[in-house]
ZAKEGU-212366 format. One record per residue (C-alpha): residue in one letter; x, y, z. Coordinates in steps of 0.25 Angstrom, whole numbers, padded with zeros to 4 digits, always signed. Layout:
ZAKEGU-212366
AXYZ ...
This chain:
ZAKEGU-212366
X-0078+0063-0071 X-0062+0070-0070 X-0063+0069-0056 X-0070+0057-0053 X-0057+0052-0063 X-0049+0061-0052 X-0054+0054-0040 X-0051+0040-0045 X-0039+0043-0049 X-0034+0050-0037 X-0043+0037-0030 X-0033+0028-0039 X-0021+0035-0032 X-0024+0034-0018 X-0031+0018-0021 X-0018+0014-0028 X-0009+0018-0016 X-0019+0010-0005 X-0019-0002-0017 X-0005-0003-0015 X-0004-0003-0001 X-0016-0012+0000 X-0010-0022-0006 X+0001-0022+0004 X-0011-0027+0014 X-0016-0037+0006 X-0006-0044+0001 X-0001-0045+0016 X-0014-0049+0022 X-0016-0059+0010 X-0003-0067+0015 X-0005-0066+0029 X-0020-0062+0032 X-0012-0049+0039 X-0014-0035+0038 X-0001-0029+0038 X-0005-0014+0044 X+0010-0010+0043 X+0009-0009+0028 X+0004+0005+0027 X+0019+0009+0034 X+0027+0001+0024 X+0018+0010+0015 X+0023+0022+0023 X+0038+0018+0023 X+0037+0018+0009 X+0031+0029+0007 X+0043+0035+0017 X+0053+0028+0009 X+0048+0034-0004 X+0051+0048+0003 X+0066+0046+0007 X+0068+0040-0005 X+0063+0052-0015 X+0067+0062-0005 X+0081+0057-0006 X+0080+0057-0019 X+0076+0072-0019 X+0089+0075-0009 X+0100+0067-0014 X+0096+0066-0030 X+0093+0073-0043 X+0088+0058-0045 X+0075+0063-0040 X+0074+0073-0051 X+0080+0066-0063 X+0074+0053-0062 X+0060+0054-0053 X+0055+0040-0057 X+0068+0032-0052 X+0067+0039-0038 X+0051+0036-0037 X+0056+0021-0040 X+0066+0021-0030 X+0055+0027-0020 X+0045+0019-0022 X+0057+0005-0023 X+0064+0009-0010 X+0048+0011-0003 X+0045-0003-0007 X+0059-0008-0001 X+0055+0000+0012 X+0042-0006+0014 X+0046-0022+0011 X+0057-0020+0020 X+0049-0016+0032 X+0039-0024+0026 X+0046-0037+0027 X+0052-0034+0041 X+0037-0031+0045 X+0034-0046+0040 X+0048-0052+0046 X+0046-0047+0060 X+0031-0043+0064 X+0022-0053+0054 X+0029-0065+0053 X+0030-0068+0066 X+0015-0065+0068 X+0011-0073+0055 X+0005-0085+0064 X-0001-0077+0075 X-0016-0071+0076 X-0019-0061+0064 X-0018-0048+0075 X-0005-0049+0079 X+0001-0049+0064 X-0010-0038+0064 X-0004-0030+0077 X+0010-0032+0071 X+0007-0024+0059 X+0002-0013+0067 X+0014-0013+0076 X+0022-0012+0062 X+0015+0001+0055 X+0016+0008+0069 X+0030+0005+0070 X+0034+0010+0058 X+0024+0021+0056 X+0033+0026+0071 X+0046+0022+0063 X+0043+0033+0052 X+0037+0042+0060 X+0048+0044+0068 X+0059+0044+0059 X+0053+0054+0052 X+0049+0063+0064 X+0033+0062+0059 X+0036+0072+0047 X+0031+0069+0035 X+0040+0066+0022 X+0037+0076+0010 X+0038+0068-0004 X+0048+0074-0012 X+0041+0078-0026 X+0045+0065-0033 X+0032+0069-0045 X+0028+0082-0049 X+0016+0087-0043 X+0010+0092-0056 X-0003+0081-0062 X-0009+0076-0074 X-0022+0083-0078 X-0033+0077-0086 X-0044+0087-0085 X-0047+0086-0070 X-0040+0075-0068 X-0026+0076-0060 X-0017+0066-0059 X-0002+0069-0050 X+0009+0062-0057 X+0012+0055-0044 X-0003+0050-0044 X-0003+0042-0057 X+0012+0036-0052 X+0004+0033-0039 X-0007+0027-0047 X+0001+0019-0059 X+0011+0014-0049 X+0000+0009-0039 X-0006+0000-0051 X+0009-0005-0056 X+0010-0010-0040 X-0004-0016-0039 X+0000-0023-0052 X+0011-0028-0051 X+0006-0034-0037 X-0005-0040-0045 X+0006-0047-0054 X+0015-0051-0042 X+0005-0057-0034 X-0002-0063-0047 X+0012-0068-0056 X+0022-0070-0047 X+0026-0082-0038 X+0028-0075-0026 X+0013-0067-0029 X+0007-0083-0031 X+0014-0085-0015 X+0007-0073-0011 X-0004-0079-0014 X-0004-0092-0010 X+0000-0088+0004 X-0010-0078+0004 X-0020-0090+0000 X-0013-0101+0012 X+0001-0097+0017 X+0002-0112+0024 X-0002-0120+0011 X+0008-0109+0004 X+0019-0114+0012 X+0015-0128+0009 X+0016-0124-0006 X+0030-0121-0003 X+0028-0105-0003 X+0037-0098+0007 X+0028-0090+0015 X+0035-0082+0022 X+0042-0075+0008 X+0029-0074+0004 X+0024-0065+0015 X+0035-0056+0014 X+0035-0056-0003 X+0019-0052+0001 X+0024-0042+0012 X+0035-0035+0004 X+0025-0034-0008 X+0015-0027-0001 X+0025-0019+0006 X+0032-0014-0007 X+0018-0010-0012 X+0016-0001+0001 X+0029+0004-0001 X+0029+0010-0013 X+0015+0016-0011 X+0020+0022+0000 X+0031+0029-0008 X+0022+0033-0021 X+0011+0038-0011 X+0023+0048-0003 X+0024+0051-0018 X+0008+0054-0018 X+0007+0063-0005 X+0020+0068-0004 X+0021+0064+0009 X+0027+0053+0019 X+0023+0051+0034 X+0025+0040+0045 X+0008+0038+0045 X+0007+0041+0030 X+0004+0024+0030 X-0006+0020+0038 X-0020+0028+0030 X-0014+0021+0017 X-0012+0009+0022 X-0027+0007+0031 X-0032+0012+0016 X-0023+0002+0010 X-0028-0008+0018 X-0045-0004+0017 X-0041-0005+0004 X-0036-0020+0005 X-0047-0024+0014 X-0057-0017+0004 X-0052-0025-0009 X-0050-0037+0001 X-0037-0038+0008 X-0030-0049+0003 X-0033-0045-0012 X-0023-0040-0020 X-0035-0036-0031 X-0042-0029-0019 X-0030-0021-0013 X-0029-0014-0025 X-0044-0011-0027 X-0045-0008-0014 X-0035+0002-0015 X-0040+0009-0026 X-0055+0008-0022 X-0052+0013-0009 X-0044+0026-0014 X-0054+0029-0025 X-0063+0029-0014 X-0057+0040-0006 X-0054+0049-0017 X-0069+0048-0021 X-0074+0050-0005 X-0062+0062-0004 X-0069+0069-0016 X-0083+0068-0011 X-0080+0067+0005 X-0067+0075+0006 X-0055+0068+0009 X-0057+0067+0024 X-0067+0054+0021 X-0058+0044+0011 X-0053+0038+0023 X-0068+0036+0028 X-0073+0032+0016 X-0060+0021+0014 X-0064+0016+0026 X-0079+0017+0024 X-0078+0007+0010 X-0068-0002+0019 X-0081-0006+0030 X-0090-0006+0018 X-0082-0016+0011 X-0081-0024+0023 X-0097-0023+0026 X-0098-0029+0013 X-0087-0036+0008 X-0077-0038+0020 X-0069-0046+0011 X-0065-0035+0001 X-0069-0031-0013 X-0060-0044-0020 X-0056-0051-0007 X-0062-0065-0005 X-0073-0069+0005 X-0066-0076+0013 X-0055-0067+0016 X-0064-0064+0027 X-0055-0075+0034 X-0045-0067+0036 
């Protein structure tokens, strides 16, 4: 029983992290009917930012050692920054043009931008790897067999207070109600008197600041930052969309989860060389026989 408590728990901690970049896909391809393939680099420069930002920390500081939780904030705040920046400029210059025009070339653009800045990191930092500096200690929790790494439960509580509080956003606010009424008709939006164009960039900024900052807590996770460190995340992130049903905040996050709970299960009995077969596996399945997603809608198949 312990260790099938194990494999879900260490399942929640990858799940959480593809949950929150899932939703950066969904909630883009729910405004726009796009899929924006240049969202596992934001994740990426997050996770790049977060290093700097620690490691200078480590360098210049006893700031590091005296107050640990205020540098982890500032990590994780100057990652979201990063993202929504480059996030925005991404929306300014190589979607909005395109918004009109057939859904591959908005489709090609997005591929143009993860190569581009997967080359702009991979040069500037000679294609080395960033070690993590130790930001928490390396010593876990033990319950019997269970073992829990204190940067696991952060990873894991700070993943359901992101999903949460997206959930309220997009639920309470008046920029959340705009989000979804665009996502429903961006022309009778307009009509309403809802700016759409504020309301793309509100939904891209958003998404972006979740990559953001998983970007920053997963460097925390693996210790380790690289130029490619992006792109397995972010096809997981996005099977994980299409298998809740892309387009459902609801479904990002179950999606997520499901998807990583399922990889720590097929590592345990498979070895770990086949959780990225068996993610891919349960993606066809669920497209054999529910192409629309586990809680999107019939006729999302439209899009």
């Amino acid at each position: 029983m312990q260790e099938w408590i194990q494999l879900l728990i260490d399942g929640i901690t990858i799940g959480g992290v593809y949950a929150v970049i899932a939703l950066g896909y969904t909630l883009v391809y729910g405004v726009l009917r796009m899929i924006n393939f240049a969202h596992g680099e934001l994740f990426m420069m997050g996770a790049f930012t977060g290093y700097y930002t620690l490691n200078g920390f480590e360098k210049h500081s006893s700031l590091n050692d005296s107050v640990p939780v205020l540098t982890i904030a500032i990590a994780i705040v100057l990652g979201m920054v990063v993202a929504v920046t480059l996030a925005l400029v991404m929306e300014r210059i190589a979607y909005r043009p395109l918004r009109r025009a057939p859904r591959l070339a908005p489709l090609i653009s997005a591929i143009g931008v993860s190569i581009l800045l997967r080359n702009i990191m991979l040069r500037a930092t000679n294609a080395q790897g960033k070690v993590y500096p130790k930001v928490f200690p390396r010593t876990a929790v033990e319950i019997g067999e269970i073992r829990l790494l204190y940067v696991q439960i952060f990873l894991i509580v700070l993943s359901f207070v992101f999903l949460g509080l997206l959930y309220l956003f997009i639920q309470r606010t008046k920029a959340g109600v705009a989000i979804r009424a665009v996502a429903e008709d961006r022309d009778t939006a307009s009509l309403m008197g809802i700016n759409v164009d504020r309301t793309i960039m509100t939904t891209f900024a958003v998404g972006a600041a979740l990559a953001g900052a998983a970007g920053v807590v997963y460097g925390m996770f693996v210790t380790t930052a690289t130029s490619g460190m992006g792109f397995i995340p972010g096809i997981k992130a996005f099977t994980a969309a299409v298998l809740g049903g892309i387009g459902s905040v609801p479904g990002a996050m179950a999606g997520g989860y499901f998807l990583g709970i399922s990889e720590a299960i097929s590592t345990k009995f498979f070895g770990a060389q086949y959780k990225d077969v068996v993610a891919f596996v349960l993606l066809v399945a669920v497209l054999i026989f529910r192409p629309w997603g586990l809680f999107g809608k019939r006729e999302d198949k439209r899009a």
